[in-house]
mmCIF file of the N, C-alpha and C atoms, coordinates in Angstrom:
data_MODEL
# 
_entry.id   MODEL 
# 
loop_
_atom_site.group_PDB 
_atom_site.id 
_atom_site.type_symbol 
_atom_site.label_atom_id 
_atom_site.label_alt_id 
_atom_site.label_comp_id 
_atom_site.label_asym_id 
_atom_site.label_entity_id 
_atom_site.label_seq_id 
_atom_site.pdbx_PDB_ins_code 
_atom_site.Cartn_x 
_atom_site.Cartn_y 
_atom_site.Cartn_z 
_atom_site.occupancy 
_atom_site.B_iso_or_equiv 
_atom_site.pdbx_formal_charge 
_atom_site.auth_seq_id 
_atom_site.auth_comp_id 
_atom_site.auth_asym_id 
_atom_site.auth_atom_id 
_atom_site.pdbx_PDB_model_num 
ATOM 1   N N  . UNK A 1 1  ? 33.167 -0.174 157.135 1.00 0.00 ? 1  UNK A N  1 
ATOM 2   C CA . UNK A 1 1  ? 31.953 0.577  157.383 1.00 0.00 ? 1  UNK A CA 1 
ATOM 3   C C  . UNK A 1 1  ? 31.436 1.173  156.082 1.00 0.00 ? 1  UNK A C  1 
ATOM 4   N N  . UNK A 1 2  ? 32.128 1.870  154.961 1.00 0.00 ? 2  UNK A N  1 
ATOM 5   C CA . UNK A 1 2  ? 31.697 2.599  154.410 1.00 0.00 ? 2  UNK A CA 1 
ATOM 6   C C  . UNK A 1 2  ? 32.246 1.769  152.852 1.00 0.00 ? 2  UNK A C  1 
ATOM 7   N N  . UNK A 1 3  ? 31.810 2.077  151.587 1.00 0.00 ? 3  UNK A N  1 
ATOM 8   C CA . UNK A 1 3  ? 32.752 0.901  150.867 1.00 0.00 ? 3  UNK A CA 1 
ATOM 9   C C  . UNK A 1 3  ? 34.126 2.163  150.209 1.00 0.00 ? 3  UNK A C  1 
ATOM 10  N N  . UNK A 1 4  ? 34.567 1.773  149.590 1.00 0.00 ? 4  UNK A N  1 
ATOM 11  C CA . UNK A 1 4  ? 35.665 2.614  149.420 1.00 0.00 ? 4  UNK A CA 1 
ATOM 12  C C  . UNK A 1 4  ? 35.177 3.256  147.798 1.00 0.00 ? 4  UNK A C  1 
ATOM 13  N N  . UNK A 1 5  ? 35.572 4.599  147.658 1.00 0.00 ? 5  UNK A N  1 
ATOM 14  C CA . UNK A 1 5  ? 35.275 4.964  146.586 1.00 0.00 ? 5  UNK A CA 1 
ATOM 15  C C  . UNK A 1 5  ? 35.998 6.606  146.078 1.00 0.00 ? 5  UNK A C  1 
ATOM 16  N N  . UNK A 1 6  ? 37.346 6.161  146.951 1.00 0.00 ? 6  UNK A N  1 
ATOM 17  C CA . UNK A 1 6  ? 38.601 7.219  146.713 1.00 0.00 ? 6  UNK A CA 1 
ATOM 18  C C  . UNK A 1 6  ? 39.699 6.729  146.070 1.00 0.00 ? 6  UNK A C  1 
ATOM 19  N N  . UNK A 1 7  ? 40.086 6.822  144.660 1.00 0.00 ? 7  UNK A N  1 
ATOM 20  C CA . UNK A 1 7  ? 41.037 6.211  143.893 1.00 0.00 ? 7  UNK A CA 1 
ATOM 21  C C  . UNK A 1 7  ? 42.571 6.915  144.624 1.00 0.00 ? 7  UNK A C  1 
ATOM 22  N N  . UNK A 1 8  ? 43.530 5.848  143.742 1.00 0.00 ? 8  UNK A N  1 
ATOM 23  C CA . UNK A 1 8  ? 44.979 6.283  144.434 1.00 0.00 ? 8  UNK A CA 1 
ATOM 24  C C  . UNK A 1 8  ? 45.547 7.480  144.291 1.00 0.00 ? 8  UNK A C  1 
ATOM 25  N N  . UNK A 1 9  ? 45.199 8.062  143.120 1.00 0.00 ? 9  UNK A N  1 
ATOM 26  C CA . UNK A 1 9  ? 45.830 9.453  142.668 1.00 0.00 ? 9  UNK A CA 1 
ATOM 27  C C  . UNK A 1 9  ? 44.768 10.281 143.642 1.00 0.00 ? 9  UNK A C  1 
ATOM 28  N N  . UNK A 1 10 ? 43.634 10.366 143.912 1.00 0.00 ? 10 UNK A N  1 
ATOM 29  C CA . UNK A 1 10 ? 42.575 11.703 144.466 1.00 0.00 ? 10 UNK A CA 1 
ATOM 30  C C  . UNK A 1 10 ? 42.961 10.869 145.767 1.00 0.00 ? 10 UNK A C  1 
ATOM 31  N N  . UNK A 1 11 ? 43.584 10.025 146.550 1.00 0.00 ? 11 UNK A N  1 
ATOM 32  C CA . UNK A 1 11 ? 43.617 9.769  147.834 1.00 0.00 ? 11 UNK A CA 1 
ATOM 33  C C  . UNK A 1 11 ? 44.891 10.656 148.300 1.00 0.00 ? 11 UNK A C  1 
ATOM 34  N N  . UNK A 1 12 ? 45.888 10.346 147.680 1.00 0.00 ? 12 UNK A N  1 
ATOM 35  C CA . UNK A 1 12 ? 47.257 10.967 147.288 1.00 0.00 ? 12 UNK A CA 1 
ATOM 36  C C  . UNK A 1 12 ? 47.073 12.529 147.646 1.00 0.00 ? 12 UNK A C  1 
ATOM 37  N N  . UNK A 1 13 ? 46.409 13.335 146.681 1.00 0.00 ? 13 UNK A N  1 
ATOM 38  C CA . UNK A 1 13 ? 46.391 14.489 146.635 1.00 0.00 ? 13 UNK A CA 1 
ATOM 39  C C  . UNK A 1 13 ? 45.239 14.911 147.685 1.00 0.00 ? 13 UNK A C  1 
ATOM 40  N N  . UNK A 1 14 ? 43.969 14.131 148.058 1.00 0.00 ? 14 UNK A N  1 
ATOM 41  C CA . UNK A 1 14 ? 43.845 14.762 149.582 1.00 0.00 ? 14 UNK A CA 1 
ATOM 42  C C  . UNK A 1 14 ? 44.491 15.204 150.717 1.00 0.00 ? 14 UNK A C  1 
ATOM 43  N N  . UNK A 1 15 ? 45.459 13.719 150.644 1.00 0.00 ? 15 UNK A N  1 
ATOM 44  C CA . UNK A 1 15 ? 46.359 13.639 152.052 1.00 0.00 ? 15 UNK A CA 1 
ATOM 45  C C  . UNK A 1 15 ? 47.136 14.780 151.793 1.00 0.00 ? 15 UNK A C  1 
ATOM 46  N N  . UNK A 1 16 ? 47.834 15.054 150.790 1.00 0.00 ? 16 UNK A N  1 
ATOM 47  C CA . UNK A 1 16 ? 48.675 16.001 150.698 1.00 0.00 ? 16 UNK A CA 1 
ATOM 48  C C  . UNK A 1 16 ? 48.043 17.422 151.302 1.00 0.00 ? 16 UNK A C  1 
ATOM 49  N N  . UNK A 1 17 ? 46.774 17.915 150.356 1.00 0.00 ? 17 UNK A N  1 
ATOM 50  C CA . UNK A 1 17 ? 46.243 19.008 150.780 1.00 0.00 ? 17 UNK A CA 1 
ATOM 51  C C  . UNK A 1 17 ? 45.835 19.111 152.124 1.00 0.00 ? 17 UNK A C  1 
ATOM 52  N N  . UNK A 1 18 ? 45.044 17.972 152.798 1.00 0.00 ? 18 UNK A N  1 
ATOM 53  C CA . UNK A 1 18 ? 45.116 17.591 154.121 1.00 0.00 ? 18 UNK A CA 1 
ATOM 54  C C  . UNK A 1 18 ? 46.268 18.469 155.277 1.00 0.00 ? 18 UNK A C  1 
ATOM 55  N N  . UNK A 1 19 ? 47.316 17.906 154.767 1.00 0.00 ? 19 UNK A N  1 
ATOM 56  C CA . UNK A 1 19 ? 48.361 18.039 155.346 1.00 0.00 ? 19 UNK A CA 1 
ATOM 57  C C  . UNK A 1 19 ? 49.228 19.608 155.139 1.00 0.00 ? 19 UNK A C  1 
ATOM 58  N N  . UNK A 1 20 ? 48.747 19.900 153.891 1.00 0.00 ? 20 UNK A N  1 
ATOM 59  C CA . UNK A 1 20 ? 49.125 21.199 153.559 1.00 0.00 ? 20 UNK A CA 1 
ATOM 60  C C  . UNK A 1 20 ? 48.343 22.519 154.407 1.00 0.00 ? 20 UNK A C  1 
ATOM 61  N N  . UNK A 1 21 ? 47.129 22.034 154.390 1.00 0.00 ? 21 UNK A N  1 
ATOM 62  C CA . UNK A 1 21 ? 46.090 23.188 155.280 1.00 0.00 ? 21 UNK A CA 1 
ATOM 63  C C  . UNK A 1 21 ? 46.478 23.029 156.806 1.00 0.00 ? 21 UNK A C  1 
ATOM 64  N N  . UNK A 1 22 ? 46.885 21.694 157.137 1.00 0.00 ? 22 UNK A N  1 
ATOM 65  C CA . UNK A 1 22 ? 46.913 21.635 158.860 1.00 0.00 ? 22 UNK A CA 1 
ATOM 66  C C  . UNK A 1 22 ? 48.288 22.571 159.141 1.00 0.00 ? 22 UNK A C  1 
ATOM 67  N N  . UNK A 1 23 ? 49.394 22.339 158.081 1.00 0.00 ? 23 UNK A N  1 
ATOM 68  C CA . UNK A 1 23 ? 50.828 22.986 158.691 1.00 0.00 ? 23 UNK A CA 1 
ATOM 69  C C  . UNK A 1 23 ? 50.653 24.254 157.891 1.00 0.00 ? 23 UNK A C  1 
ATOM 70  N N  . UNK A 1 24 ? 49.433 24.431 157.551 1.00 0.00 ? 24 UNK A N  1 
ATOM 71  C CA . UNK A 1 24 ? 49.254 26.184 156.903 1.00 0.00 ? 24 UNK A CA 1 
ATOM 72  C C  . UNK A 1 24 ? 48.483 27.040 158.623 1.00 0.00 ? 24 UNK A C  1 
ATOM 73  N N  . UNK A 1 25 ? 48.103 25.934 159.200 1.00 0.00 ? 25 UNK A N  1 
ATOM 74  C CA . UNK A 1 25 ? 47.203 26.538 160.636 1.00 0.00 ? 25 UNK A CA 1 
ATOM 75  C C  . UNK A 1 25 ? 48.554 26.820 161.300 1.00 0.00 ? 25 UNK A C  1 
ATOM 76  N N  . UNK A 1 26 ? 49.382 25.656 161.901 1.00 0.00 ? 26 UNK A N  1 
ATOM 77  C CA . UNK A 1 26 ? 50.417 25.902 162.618 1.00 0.00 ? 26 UNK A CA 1 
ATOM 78  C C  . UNK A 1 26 ? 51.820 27.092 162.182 1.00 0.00 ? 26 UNK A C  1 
ATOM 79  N N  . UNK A 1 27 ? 51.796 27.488 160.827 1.00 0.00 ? 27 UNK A N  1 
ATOM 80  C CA . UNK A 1 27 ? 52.961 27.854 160.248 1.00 0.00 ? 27 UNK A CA 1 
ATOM 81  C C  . UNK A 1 27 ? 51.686 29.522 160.558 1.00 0.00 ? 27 UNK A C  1 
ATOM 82  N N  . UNK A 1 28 ? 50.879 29.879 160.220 1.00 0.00 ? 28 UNK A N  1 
ATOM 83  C CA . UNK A 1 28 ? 50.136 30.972 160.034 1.00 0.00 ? 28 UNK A CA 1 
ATOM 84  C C  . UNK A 1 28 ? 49.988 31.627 161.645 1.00 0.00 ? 28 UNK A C  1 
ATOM 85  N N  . UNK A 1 29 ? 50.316 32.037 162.417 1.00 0.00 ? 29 UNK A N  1 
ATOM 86  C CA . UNK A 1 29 ? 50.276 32.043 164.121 1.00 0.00 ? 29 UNK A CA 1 
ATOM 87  C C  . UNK A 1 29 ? 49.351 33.609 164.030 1.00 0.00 ? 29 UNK A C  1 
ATOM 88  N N  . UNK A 1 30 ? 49.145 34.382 163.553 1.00 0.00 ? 30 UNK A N  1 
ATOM 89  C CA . UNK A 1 30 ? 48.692 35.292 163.567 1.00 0.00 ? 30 UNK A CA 1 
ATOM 90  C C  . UNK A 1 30 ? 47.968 36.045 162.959 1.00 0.00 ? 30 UNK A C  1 
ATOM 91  N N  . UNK A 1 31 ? 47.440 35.263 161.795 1.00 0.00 ? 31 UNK A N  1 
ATOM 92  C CA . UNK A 1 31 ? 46.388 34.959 160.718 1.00 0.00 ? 31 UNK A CA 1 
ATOM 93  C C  . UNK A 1 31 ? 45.076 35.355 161.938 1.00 0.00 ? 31 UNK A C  1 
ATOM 94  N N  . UNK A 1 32 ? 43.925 36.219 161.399 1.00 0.00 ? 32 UNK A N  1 
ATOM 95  C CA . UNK A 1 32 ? 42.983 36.430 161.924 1.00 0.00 ? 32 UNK A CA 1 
ATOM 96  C C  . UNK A 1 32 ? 41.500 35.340 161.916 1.00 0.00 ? 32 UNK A C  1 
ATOM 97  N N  . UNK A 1 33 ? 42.014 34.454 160.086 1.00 0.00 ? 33 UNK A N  1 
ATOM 98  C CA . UNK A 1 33 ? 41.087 33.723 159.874 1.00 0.00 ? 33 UNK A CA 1 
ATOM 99  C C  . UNK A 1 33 ? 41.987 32.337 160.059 1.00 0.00 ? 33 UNK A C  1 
ATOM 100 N N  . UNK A 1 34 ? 42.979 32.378 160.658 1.00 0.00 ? 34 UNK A N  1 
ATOM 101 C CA . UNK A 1 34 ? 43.904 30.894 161.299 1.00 0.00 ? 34 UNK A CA 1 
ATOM 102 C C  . UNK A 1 34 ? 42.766 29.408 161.159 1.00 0.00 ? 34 UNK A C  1 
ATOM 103 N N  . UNK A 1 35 ? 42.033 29.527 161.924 1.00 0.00 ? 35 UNK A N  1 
ATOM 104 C CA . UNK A 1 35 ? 41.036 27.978 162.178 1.00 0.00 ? 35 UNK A CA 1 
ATOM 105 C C  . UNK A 1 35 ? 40.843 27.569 161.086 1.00 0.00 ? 35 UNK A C  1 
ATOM 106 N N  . UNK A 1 36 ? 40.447 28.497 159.638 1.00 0.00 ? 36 UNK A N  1 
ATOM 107 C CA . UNK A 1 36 ? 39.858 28.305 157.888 1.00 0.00 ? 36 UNK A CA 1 
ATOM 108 C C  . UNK A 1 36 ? 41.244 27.164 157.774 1.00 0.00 ? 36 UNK A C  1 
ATOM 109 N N  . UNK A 1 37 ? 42.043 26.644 158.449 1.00 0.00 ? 37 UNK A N  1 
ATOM 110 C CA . UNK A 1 37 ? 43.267 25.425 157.703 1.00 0.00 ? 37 UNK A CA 1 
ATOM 111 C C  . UNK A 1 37 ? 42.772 24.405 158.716 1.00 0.00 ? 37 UNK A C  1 
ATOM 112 N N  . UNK A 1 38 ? 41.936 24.886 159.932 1.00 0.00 ? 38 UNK A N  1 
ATOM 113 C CA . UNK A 1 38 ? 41.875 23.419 160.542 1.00 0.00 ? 38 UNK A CA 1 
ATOM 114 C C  . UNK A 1 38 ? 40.996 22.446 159.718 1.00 0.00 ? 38 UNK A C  1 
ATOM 115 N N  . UNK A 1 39 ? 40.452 23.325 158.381 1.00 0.00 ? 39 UNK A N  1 
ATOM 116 C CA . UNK A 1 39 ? 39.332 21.885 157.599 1.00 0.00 ? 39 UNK A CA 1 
ATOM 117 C C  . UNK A 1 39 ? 40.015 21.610 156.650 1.00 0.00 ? 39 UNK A C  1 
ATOM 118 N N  . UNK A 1 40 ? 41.423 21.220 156.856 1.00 0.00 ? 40 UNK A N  1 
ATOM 119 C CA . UNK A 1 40 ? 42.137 20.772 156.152 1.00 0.00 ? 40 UNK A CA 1 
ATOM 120 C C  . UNK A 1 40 ? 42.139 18.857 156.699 1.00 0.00 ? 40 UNK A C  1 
ATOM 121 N N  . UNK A 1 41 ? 41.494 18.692 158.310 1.00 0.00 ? 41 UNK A N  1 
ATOM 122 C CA . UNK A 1 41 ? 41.059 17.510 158.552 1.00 0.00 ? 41 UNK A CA 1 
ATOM 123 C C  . UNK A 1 41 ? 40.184 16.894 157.586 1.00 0.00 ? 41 UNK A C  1 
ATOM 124 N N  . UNK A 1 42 ? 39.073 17.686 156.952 1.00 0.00 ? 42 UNK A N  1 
ATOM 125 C CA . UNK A 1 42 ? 38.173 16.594 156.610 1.00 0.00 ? 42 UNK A CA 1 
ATOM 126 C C  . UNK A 1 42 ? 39.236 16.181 154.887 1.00 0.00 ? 42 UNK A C  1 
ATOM 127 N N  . UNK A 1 43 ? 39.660 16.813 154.180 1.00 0.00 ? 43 UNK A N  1 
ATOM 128 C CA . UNK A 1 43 ? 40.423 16.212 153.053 1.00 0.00 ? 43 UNK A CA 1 
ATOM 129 C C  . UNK A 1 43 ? 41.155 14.608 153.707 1.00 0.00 ? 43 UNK A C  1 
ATOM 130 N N  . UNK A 1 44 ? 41.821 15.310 154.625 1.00 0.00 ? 44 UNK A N  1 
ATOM 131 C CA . UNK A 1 44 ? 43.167 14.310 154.986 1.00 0.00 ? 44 UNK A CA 1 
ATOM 132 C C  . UNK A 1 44 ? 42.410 12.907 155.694 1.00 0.00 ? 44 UNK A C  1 
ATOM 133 N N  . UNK A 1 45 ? 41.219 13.237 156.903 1.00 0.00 ? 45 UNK A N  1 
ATOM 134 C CA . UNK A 1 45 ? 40.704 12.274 156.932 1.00 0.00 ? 45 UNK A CA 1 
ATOM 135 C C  . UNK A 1 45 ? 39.920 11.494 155.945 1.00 0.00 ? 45 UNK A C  1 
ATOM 136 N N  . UNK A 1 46 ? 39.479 12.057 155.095 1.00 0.00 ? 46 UNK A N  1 
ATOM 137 C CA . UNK A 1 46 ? 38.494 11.347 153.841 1.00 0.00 ? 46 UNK A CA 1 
ATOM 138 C C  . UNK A 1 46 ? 40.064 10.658 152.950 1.00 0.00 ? 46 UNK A C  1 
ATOM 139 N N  . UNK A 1 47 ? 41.174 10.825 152.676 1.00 0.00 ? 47 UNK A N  1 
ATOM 140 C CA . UNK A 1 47 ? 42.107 10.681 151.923 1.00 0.00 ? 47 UNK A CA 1 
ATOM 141 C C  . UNK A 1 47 ? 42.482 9.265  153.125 1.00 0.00 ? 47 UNK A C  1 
ATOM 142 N N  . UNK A 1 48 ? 42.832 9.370  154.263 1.00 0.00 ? 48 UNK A N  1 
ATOM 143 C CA . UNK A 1 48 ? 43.379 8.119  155.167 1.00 0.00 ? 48 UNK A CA 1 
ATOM 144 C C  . UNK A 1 48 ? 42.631 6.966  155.294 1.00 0.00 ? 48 UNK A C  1 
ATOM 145 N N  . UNK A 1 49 ? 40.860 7.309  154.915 1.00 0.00 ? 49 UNK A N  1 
ATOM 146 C CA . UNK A 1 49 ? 39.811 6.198  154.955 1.00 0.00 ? 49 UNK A CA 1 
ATOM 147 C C  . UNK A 1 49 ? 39.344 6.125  153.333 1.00 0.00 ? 49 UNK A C  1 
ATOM 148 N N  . UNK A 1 50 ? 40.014 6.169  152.622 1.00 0.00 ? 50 UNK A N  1 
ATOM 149 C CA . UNK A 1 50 ? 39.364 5.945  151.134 1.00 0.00 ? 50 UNK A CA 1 
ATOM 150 C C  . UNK A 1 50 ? 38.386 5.699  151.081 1.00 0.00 ? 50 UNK A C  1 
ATOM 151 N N  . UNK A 1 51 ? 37.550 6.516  151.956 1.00 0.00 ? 51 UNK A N  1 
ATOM 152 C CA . UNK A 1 51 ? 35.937 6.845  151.262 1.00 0.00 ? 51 UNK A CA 1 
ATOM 153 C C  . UNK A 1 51 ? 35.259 8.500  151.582 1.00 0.00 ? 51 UNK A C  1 
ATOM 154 N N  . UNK A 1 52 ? 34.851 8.894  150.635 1.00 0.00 ? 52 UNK A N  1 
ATOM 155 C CA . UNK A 1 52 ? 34.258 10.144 151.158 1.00 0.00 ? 52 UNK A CA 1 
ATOM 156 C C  . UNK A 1 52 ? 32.442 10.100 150.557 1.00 0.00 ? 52 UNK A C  1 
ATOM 157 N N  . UNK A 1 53 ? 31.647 10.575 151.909 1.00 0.00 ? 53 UNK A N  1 
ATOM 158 C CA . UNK A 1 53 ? 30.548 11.100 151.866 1.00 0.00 ? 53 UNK A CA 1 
ATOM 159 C C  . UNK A 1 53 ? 29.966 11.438 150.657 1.00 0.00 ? 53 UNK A C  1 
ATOM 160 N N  . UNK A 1 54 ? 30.601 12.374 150.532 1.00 0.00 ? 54 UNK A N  1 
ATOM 161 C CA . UNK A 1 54 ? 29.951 13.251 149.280 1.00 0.00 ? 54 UNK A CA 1 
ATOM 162 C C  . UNK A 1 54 ? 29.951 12.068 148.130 1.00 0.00 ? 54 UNK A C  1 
ATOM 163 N N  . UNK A 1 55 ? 31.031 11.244 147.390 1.00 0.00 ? 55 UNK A N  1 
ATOM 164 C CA . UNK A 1 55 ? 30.917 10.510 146.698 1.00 0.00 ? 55 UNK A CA 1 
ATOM 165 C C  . UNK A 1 55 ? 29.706 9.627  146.858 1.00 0.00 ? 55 UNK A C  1 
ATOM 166 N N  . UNK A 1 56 ? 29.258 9.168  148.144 1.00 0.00 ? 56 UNK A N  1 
ATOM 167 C CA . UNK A 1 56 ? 28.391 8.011  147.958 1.00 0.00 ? 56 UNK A CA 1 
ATOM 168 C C  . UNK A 1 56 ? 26.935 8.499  147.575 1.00 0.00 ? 56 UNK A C  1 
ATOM 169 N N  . UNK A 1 57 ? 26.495 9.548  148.779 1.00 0.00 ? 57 UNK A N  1 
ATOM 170 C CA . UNK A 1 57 ? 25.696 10.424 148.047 1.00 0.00 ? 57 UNK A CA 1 
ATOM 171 C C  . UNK A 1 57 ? 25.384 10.990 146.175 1.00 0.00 ? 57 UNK A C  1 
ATOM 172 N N  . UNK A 1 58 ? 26.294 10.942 145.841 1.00 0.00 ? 58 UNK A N  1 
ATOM 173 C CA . UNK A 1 58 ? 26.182 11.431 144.539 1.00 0.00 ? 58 UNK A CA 1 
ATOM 174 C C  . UNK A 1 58 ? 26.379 10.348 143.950 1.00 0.00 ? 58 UNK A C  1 
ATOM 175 N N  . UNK A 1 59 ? 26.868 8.869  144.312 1.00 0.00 ? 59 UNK A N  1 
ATOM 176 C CA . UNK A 1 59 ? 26.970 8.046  143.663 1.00 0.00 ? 59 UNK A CA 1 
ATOM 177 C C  . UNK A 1 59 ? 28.642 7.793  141.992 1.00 0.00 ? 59 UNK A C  1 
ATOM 178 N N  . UNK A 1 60 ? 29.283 8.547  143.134 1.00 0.00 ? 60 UNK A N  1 
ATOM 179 C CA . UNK A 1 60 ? 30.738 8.982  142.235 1.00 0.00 ? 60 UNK A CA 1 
ATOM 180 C C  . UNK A 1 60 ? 31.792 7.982  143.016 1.00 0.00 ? 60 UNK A C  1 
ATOM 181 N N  . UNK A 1 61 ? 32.463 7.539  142.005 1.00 0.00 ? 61 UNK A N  1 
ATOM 182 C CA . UNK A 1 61 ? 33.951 6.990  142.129 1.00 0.00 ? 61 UNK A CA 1 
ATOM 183 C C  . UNK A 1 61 ? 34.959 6.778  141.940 1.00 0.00 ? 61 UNK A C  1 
ATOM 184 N N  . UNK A 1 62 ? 36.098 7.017  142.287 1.00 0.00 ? 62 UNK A N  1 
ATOM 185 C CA . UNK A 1 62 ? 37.282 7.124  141.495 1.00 0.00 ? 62 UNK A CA 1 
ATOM 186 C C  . UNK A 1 62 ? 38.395 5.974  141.566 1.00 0.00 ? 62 UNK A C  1 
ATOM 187 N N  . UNK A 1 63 ? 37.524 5.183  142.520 1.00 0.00 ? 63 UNK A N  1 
ATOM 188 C CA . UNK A 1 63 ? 38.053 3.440  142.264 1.00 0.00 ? 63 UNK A CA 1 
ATOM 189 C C  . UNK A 1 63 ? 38.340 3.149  141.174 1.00 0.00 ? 63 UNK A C  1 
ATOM 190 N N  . UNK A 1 64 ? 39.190 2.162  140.886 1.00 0.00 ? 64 UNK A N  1 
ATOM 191 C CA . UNK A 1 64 ? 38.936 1.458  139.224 1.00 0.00 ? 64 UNK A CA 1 
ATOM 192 C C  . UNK A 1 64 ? 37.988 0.616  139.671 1.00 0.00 ? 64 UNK A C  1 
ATOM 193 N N  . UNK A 1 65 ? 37.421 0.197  138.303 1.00 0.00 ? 65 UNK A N  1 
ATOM 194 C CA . UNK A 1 65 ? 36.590 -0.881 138.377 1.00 0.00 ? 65 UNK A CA 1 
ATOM 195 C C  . UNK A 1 65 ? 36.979 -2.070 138.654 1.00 0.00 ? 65 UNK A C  1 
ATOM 196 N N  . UNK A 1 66 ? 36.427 -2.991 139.546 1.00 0.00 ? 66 UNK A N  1 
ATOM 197 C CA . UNK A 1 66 ? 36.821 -4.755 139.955 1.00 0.00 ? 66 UNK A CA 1 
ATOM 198 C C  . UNK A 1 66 ? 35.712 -5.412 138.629 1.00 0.00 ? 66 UNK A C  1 
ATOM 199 N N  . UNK A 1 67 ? 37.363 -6.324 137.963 1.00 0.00 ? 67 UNK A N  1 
ATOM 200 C CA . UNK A 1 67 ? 36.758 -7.319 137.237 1.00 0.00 ? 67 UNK A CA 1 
ATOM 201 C C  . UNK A 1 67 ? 36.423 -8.672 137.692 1.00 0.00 ? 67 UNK A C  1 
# 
């Protein structure tokens, strides 16, 4: 659907942060601003589909280049 334009190292470190904000929601139980880790989805999903929005819009990529 979308072309890809999330290199391996910034895919890497989405998923991670991704994943870091979601078990910062579940680990935080009584945090007043708790939900602020559920947008830890859009990193992790933009990191699992190697493409993000914002890049295409702006016309940014962290692909290598195809020779």
């Amino acid at each position: 659907m979308f072309a890809k334009n999330v290199g391996s190292i910034d895919r890497i470190l989405r998923i991670v942060i991704g994943l870091a904000l979601i078990a910062g929601f579940f680990l935080n139980t009584d945090g007043s601003y708790r939900w602020l880790y559920l947008l830890g989805v859009i990193p992790l999903a933009t990191g699992l589909m190697s493409t993000c929005p914002l890049y295409s819009i702006f016309g940014f990529s962290t692909c290598p280049m195809k020779r």
